[in-house]
C-alpha positions in Angstrom: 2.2 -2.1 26.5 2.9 -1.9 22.8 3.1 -4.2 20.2 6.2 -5.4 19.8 7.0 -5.8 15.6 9.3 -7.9 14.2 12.2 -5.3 14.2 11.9 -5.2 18.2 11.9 -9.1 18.4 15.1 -9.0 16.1 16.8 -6.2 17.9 16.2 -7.6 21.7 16.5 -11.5 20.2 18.8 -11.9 17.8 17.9 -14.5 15.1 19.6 -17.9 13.9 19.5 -17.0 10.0 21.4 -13.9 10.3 24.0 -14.6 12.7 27.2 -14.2 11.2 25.8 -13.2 7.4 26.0 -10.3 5.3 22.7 -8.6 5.4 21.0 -6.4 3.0 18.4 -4.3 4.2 15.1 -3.2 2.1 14.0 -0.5 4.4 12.4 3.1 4.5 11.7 5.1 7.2 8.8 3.3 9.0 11.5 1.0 9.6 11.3 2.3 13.4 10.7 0.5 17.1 8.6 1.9 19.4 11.1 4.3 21.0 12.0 5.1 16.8 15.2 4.0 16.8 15.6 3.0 13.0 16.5 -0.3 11.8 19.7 0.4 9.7 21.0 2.1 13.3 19.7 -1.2 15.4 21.5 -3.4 13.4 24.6 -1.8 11.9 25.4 -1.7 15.6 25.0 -5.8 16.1 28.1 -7.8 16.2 26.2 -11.1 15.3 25.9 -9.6 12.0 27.2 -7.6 9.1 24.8 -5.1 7.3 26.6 -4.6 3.6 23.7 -2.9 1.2 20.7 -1.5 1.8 17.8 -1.3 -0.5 14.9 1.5 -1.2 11.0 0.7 -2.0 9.0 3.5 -3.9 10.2 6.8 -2.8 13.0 5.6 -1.6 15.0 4.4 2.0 14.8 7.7 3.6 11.1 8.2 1.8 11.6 11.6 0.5 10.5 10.9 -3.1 7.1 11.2 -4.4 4.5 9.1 -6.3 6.3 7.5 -9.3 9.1 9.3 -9.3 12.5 7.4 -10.3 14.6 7.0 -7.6 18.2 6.9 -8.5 21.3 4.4 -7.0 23.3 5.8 -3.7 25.0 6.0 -1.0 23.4 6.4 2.5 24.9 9.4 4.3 25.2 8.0 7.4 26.1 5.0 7.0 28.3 5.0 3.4 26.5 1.7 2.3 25.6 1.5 -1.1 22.1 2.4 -1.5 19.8 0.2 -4.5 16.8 1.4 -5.7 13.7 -1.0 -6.4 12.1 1.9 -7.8 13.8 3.2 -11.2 12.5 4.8 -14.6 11.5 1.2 -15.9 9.6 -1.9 -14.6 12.8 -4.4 -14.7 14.1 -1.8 -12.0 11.7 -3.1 -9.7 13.5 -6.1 -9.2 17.0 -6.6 -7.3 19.5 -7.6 -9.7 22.0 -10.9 -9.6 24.5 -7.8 -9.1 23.1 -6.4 -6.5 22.6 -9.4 -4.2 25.9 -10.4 -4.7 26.8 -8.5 -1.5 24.5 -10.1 0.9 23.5 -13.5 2.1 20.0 -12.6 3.3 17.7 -9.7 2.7 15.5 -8.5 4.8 12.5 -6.6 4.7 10.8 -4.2 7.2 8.0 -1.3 5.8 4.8 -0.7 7.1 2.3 -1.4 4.7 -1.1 0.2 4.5 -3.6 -2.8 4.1 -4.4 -1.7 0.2 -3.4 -4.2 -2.8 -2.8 -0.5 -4.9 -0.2 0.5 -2.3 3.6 -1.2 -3.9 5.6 -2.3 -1.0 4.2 -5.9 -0.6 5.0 -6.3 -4.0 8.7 -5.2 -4.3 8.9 -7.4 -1.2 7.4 -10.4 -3.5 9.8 -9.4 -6.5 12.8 -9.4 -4.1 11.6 -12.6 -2.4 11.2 -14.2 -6.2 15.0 -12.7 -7.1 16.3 -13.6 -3.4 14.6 -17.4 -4.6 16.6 -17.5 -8.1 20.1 -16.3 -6.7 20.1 -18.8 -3.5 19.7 -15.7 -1.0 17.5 -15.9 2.6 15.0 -13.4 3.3 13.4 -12.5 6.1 10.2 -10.2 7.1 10.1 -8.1 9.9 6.7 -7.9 10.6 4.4 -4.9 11.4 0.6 -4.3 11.9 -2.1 -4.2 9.1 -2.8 -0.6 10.3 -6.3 -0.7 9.2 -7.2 -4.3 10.4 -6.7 -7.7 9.5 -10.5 -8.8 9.6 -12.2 -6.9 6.7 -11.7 -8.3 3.2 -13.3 -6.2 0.2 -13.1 -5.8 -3.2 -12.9 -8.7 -6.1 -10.3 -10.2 -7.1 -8.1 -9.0 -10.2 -9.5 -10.4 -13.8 -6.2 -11.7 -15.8 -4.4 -9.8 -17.8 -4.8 -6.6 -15.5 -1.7 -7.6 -13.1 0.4 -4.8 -12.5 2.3 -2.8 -9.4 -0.6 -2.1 -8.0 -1.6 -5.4 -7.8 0.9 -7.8 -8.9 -1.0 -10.9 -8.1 -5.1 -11.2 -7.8 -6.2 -10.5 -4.5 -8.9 -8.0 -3.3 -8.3 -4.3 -2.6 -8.3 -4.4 0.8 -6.8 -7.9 2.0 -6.5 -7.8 5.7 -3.0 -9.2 5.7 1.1 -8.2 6.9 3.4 -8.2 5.0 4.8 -11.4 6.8 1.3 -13.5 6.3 1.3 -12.4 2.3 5.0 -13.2 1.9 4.0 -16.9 3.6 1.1 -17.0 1.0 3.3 -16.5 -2.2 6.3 -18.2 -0.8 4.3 -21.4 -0.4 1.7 -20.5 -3.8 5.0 -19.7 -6.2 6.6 -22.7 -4.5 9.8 -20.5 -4.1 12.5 -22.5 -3.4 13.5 -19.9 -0.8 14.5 -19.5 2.8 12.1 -17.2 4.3 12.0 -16.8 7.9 8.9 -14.1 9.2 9.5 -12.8 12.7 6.2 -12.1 14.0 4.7 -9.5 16.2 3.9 -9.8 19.7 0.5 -8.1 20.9 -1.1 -7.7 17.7 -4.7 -9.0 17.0 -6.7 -9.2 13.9 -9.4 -6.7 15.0 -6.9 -4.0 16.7 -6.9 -0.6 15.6 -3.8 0.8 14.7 -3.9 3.5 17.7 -4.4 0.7 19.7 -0.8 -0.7 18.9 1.3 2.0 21.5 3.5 2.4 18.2 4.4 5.6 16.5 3.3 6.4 13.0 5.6 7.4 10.5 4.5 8.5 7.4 4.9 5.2 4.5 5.2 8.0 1.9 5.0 11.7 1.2 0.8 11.4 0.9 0.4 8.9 3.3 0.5 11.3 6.4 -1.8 9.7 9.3 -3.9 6.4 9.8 -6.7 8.2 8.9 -5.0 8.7 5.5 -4.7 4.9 5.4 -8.3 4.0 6.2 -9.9 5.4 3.4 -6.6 4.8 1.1 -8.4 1.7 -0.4 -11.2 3.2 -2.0 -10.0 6.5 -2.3 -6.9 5.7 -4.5 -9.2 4.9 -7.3 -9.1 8.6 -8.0 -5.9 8.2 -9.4 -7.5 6.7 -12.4 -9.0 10.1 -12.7 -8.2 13.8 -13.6 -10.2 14.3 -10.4 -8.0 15.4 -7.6 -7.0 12.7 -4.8 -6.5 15.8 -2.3 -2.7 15.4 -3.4 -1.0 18.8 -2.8 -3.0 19.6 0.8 -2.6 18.5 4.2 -5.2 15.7 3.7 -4.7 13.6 0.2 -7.7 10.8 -0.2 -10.0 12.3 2.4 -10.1 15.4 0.6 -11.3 14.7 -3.3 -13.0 16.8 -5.9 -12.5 19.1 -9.3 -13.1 22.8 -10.3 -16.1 21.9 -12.1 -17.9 20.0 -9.0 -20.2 21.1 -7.0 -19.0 19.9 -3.6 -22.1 20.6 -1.6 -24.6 18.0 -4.4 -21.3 15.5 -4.2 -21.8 15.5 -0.1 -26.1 15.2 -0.7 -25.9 12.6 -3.0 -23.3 10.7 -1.4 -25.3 11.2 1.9 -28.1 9.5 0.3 -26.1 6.4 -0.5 -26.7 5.3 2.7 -22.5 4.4 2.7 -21.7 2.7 6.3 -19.1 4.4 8.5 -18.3 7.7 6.8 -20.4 11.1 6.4 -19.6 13.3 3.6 -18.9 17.2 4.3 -19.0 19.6 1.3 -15.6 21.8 0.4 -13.5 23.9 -1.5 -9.6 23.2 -1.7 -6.9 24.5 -3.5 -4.0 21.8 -4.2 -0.7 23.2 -4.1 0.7 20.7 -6.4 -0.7 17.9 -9.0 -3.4 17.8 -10.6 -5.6 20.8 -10.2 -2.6 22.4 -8.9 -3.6 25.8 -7.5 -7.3 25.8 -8.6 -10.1 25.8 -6.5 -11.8 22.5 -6.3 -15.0 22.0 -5.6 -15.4 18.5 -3.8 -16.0 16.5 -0.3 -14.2 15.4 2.8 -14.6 12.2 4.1 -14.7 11.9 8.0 -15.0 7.9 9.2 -17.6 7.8 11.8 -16.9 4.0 12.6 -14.2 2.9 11.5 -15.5 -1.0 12.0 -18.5 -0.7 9.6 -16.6 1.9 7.1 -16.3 0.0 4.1 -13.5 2.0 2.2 -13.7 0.7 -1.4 -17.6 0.7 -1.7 -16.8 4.3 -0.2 -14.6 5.1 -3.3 -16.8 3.5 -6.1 -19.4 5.5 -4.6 -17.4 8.9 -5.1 -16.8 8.0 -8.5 -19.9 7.4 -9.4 -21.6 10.6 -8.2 -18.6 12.6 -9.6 -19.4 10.6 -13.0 -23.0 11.4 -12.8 -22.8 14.7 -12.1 -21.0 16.2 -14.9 -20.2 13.0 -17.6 -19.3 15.4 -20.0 -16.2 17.0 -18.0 -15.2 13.9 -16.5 -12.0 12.1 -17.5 -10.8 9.2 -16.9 -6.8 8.9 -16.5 -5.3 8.4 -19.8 -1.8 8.5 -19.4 1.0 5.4 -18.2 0.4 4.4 -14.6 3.1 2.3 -12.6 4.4 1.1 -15.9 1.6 0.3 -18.2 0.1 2.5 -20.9 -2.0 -0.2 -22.8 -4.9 -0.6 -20.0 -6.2 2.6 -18.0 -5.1 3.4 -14.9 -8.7 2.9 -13.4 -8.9 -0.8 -15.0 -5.2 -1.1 -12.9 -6.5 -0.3 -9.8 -10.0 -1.9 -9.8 -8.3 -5.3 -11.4 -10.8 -5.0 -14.4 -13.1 -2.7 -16.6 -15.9 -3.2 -14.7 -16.0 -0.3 -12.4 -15.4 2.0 -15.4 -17.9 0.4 -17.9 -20.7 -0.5 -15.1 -20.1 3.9 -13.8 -19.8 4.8 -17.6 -23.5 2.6 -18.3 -25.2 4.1 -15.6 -25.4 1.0 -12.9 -26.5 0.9 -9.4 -23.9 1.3 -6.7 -25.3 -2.5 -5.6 -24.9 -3.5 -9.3 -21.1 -2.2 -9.2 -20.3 -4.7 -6.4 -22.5 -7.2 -6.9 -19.6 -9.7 -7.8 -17.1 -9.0 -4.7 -18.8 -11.4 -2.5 -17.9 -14.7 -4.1 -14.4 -12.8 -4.2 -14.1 -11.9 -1.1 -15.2 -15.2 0.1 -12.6 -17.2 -1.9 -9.6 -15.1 -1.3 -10.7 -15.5 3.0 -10.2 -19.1 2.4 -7.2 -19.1 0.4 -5.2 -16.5 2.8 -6.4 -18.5 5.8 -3.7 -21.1 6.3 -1.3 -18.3 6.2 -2.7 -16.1 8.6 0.0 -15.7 12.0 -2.8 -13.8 14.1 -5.9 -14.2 15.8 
């Protein structure tokens, strides 16, 4: 039997905060049951309630757009509601304006997330949550699995003053957490004066695989095309902070990773010799279609998870970015230009929540010297999430 998300719970159930209110709907297309029938359908069709606006994440509600690219204000073509992005050509579009929750009563939110702090939908949800807070609105989550498991925490937590999008508030880079336990964490941490109501899943555990769930996957966004794409997402985003290539432009972004100037099959050997849990390294050559490296043959790796319950995905990524460092420092390049907003820090300091990882890579340090500090991390942030986990 599958797991039966929030959405489902809603759609068969009903619920006592939206009955009779105008409902604003921040949605993209994983916003699906398990036969997937999307939300905006299941609900415009409700009597008990009256869907007015519905708003887009990053790449937008029908999910078309790709990484960072503005999405622009609409109207839904099957619906004629006004569509409102959260995803514009500056940071104060991330936010819903005063405006544009003037239409509803209560917003609510249903996207699969991915299980990595990098990846931005948690955190629109926290921005609308804070806006929904200040204008007197309801939200409510629709919860959905952590598709990569909600056991595993790893990664440290994010120094100040390298907050961003990808990683709006300190928390490690893989959290183990929904949506609907981190909205109950900052709801009750920001004190929001807010009423949030999280409609939980039924048959989910903590230590389930996403296969596991009997629900469909739809693709979050436009590089995010299986659950194997999400299990090494949280390492293997770091290459963004990079001119390497993430594998963006073929058929399999973050498992496939490299550069013309690499030579994929010593990348594989001395990844190999790491001794990295989980994953084995195969040497390759592939040509992206678009990005960076964009029709160039790149030398590089593929990752292929051999146990996905001892792969430790971020360690993984350091890893790749140390033997892609050490093997040619002189025609390696870290990303200089903006990232999701910010052009006074580097992309890489973004995404690892300090300048460690680049300095410790750049100095020559041990992979166990590079995360010798996530520990402590990790451990605090397991007891800080733990009152606000719904699951066992």
């Amino acid at each position: 039997m599958a797991v039966q998300t929030g959405l489902a719970r809603l759609a068969a159930e009903g619920s006592a905060l939206l009955a009779g209110r105008r409902v604003g709907l921040l949605v993209n297309p994983t916003a699906v049951d398990s036969q997937l029938h999307h939300a905006i359908d299941l609900l415009t069709a409700r009597a008990d309630m009256k869907v007015t606006a519905l708003f887009g994440p990053e790449h937008g509600v029908r999910g078309d757009a790709q990484d960072m690219i503005e999405v622009n204000e609409a109207r839904d073509i099957r619906t004629g509601l006004p569509v409102h992005s959260l995803y514009g050509a500056t940071e104060d579009t991330l936010t819903p304006t005063a405006a544009m929750l003037d239409e509803v009563d209560v917003l609510v939110y249903d996207v699969q997330d991915i299980g990595s702090r990098y990846y931005t939908f948690v955190w629109t949800m926290v921005l609308a949550m804070r806006a929904c807070a200040k204008a007197g609105k309801g939200f409510v989550v629709l919860d959905r699995p952590n598709p990569i498991g909600g056991e595993h925490i790893e990664g440290p937590a994010i120094v100040p003053g390298f907050e961003s999008f990808v990683g709006l508030v300190s928390c490690p880079n893989r959290h183990g957490m929904t949506a609907g336990e981190i909205a109950r964490w900052r709801h009750t941490v920001e004190k929001l004066d807010l009423e949030l109501a999280v409609i939980s899943m039924r048959g989910w555990e903590r230590d389930m695989h996403y296969d596991h769930t009997g629900l469909p996957w739809v693709m979050p966004s436009p590089n995010m095309p299986t659950v194997d794409t999400a299990l090494v997402y949280p390492g293997m985003c770091l290459v963004e902070g990079t001119e390497l290539s993430e594998g963006r432009g073929t058929t399999r972004p973050f498992e496939l990773a490299g550069a013309p100037y690499l030579d994929g099959h010593r990348l594989a050997v001395e990844l190999t010799a790491m001794q990295l849990p989980g994953v084995a390294f195969r040497s390759c050559v592939f040509t992206p279609q678009f990005q960076k490296h964009s029709k160039q043959a790149c030398g590089g790796v593929q990752l292929h998870v051999t146990n996905v319950d001892t792969f430790r995905p971020y360690r993984t990524g350091v890893a790749f970015l140390k033997a892609c460092y050490d093997q040619g420092p002189a025609a390696f390049k870290w990303r200089a230009k903006a990232y999701e907003f910010v052009d006074r820090i580097p992309a890489i300091d973004l995404l690892a929540g300090s300048a460690a990882i680049r300095e410790g890579i750049e100095a020559g340090k041990s992979l166990d010297e590079l995360t010798a500090r996530w520990p402590r991390d990790e451990g605090d942030f397991a007891e800080e999430r733990a009152e606000f986990l719904l699951y066992e």
